[in-house]
SERO-4910 file (N, C-alpha, C, O; in steps of 0.05 Angstrom, whole numbers):
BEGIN
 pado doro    nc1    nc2    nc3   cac1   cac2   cac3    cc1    cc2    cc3    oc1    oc2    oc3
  Unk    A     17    -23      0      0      0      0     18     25      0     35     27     18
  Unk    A     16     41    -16     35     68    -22     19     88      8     -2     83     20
  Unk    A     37    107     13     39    127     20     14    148     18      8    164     36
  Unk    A      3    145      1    -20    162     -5    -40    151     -1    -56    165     12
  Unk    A    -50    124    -10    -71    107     -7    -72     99     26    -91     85     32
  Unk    A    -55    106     44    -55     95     73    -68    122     79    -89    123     92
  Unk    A    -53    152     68    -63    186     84    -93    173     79   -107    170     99
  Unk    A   -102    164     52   -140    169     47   -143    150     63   -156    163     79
  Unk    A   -141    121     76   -159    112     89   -155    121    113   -174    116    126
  Unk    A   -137    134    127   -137    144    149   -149    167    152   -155    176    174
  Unk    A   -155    181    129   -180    202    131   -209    200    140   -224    214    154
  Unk    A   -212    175    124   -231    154    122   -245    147    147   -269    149    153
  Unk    A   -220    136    161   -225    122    197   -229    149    209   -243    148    229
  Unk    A   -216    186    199   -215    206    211   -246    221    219   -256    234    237
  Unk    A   -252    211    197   -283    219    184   -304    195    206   -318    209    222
  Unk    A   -308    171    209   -321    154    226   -313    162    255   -331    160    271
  Unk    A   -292    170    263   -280    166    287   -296    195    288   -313    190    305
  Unk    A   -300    219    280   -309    248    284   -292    259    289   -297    280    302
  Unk    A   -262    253    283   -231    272    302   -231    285    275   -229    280    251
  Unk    A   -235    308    295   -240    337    272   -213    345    265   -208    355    243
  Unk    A   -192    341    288   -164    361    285   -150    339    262   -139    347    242
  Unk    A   -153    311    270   -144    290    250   -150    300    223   -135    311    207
  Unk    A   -178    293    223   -189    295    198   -174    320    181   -168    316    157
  Unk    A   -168    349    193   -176    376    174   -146    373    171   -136    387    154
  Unk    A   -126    356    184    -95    355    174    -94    336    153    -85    345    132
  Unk    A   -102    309    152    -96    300    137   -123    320    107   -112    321     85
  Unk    A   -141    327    107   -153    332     83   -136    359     76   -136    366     52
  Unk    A   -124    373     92    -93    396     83    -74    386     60    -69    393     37
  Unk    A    -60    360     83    -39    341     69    -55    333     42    -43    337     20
  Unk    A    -69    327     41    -77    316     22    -86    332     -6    -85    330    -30
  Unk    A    -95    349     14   -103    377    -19    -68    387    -26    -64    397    -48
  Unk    A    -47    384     -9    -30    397    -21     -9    375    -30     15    381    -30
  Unk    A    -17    353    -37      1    323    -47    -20    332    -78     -9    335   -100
  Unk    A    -49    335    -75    -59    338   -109    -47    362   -118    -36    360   -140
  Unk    A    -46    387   -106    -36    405   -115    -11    412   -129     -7    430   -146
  Unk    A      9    390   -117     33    383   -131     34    376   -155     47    382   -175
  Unk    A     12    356   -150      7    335   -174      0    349   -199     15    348   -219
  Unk    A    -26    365   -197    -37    383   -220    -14    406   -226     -7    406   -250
  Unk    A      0    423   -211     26    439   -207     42    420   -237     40    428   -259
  Unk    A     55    399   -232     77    392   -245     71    368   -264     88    354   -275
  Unk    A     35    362   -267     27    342   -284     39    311   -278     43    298   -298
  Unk    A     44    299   -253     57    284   -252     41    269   -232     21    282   -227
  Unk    A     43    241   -216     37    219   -197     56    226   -176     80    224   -181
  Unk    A     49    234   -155     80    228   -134     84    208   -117     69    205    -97
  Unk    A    101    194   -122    115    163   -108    114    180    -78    108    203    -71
  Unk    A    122    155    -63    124    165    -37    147    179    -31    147    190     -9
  Unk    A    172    179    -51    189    199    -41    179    225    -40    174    238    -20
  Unk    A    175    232    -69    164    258    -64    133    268    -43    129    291    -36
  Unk    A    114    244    -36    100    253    -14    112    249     18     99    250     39
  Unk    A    131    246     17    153    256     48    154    273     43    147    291     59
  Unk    A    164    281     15    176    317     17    150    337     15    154    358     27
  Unk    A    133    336      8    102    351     18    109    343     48    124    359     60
  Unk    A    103    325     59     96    318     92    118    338    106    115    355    123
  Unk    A    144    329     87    163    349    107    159    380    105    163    394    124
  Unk    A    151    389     78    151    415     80    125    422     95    132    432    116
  Unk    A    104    421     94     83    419    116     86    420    143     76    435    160
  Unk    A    109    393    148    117    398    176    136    426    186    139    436    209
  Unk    A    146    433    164    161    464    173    151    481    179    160    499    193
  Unk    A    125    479    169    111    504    160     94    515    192     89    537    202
  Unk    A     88    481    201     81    479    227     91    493    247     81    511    260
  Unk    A    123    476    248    147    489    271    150    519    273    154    532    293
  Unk    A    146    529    243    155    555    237    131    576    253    136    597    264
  Unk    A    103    560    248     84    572    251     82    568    287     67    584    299
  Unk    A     96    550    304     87    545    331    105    564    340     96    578    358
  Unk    A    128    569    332    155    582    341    133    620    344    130    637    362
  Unk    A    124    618    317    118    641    318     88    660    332     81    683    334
  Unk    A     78    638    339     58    641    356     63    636    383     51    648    401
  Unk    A     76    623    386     89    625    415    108    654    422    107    660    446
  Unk    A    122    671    408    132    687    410    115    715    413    121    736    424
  Unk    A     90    706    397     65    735    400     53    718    428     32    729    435
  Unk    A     59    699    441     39    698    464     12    674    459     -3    670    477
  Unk    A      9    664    438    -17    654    430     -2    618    429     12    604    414
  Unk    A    -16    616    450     -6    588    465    -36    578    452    -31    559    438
  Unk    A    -65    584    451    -82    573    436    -66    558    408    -58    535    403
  Unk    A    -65    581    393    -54    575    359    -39    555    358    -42    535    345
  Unk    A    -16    565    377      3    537    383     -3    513    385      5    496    368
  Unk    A    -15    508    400    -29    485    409    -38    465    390    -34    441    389
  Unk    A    -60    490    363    -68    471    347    -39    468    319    -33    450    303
  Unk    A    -34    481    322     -8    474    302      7    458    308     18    446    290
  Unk    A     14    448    344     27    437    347     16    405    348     33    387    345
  Unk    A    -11    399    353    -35    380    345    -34    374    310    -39    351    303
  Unk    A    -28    394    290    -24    381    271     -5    369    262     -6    349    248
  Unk    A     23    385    273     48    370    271     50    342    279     63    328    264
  Unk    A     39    329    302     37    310    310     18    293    285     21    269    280
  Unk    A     13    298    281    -15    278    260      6    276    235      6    254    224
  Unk    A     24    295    224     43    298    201     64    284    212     63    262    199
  Unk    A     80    282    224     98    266    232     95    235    233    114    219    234
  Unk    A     70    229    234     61    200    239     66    190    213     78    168    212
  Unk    A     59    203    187     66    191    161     92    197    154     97    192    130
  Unk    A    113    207    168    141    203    161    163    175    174    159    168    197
  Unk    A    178    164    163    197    147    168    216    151    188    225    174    188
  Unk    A    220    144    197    236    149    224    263    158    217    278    149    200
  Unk    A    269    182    237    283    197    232    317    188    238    322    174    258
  Unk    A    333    195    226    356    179    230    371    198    255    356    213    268
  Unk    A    396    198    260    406    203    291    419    229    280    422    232    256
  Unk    A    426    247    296    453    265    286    480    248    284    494    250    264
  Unk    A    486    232    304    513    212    290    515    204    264    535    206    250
  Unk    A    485    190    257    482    179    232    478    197    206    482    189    183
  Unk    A    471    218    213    477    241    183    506    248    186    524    243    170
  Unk    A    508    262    208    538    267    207    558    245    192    576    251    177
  Unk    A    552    217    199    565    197    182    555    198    149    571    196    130
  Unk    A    530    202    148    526    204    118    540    226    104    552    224     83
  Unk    A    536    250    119    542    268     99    577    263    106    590    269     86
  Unk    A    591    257    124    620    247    124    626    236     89    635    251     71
  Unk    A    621    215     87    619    186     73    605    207     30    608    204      5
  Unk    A    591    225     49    589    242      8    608    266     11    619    275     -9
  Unk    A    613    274     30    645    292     29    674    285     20    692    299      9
  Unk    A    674    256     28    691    250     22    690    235     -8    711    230    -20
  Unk    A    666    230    -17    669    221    -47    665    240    -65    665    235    -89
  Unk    A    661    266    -55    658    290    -62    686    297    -73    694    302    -96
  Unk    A    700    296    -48    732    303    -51    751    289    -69    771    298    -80
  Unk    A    742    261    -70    754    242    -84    749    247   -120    765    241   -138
  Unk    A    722    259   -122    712    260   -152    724    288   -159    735    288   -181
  Unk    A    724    315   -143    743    341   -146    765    333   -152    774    336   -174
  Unk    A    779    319   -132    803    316   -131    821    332   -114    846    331   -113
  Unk    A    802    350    -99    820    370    -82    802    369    -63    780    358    -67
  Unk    A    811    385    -34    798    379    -13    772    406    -14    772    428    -25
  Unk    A    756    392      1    727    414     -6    732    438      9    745    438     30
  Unk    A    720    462     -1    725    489      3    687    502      8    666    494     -2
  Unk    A    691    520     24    660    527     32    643    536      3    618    535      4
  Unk    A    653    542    -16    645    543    -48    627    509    -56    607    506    -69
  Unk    A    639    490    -44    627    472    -53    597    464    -31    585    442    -33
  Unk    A    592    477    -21    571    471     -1    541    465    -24    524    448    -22
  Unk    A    543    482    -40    518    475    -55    528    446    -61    515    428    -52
  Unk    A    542    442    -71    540    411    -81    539    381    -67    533    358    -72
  Unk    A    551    400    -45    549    372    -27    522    381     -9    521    367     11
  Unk    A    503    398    -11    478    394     13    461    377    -23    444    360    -22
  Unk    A    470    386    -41    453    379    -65    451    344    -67    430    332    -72
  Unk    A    474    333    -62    479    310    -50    462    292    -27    452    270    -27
  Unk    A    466    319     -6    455    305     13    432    298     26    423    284     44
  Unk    A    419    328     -2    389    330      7    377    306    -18    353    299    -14
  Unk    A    389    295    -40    375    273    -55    375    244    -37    358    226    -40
  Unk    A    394    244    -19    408    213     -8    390    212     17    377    192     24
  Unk    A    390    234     30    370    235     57    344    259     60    337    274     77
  Unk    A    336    254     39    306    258     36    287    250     60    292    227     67
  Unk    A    269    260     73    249    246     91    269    222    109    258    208    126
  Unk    A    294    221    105    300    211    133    317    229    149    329    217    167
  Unk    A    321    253    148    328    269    165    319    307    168    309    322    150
  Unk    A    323    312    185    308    345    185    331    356    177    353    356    188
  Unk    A    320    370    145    340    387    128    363    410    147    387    409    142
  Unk    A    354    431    168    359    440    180    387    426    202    407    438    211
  Unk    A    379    395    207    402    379    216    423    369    191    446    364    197
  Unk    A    416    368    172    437    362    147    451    379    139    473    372    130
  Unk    A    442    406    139    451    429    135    478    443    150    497    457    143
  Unk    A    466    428    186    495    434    197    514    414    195    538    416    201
  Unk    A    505    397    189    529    369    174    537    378    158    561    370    157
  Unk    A    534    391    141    546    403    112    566    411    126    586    397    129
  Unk    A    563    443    137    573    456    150    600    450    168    620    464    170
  Unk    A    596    427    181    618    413    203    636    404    175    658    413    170
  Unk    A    621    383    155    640    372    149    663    393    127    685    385    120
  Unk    A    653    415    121    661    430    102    687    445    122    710    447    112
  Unk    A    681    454    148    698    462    164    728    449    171    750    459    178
  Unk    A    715    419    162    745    402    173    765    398    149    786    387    152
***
């Protein structure tokens, strides 16, 4: 069963069960997985519906961070209620040891294919790397300072 056909029946059970906060996240997720779809004329595999789930989930963090800072612990609350419901359809998240080893392991074949050791110029290419290899198994924001460490050393 794909990725998408599990969001609809869990809408499904969202809809019988009456869980309204369930229900109005996943029929979100879900208008914005077609939206892609009609957007770029295409079917999206489940890679690319992690990457909807994940950007959704930012949009969340971004939005709790920032309602918590005006004071509005309500808003929060429900943003932070949908984050939870979005995270349930992602893959488990890998460790900071274990990116830091990933993105180790494309720095260094990075360096090997240059031929010279990497310089902060090459950062586009190696997060370009790292964001195709660890897609939906890590938070971009944590890959990003792996870039960063490993580019330093």
């Amino acid at each position: 069963m794909s990725l998408k056909d599990r969001i609809s029946d869990d809408m499904k059970a969202a809809m019988r069960a009456k869980d309204s906060v369930r229900l109005g996240t996943i029929r979100l997720l879900l208008a914005a997985i077609k939206q892609r779809e009609v957007d770029e004329r295409i079917v999206l595999d489940d890679g690319a519906v992690v990457g909807v789930i994940d950007k959704l989930l930012k949009q969340r963090k971004d939005s709790i961070t920032a309602f918590q800072q005006a004071g509005r612990t309500d808003l929060a609350d429900v943003e932070q209620a949908e984050a939870l419901v979005l995270q349930a359809y992602l893959p488990e998240r890998l460790s900071a040891a274990a990116v830091a080893s990933a993105v180790g392991t494309l720095a260094d074949a990075l360096t090997a294919e240059l031929g010279r050791p990497l310089s902060p110029a090459d950062m586009g290419r190696l997060m370009a790397a790292a964001k195709t290899q660890l897609a939906g198994q890590a938070d971009m924001g944590q890959v990003s300072a792996a870039v960063k460490a490993a580019l330093a050393r």
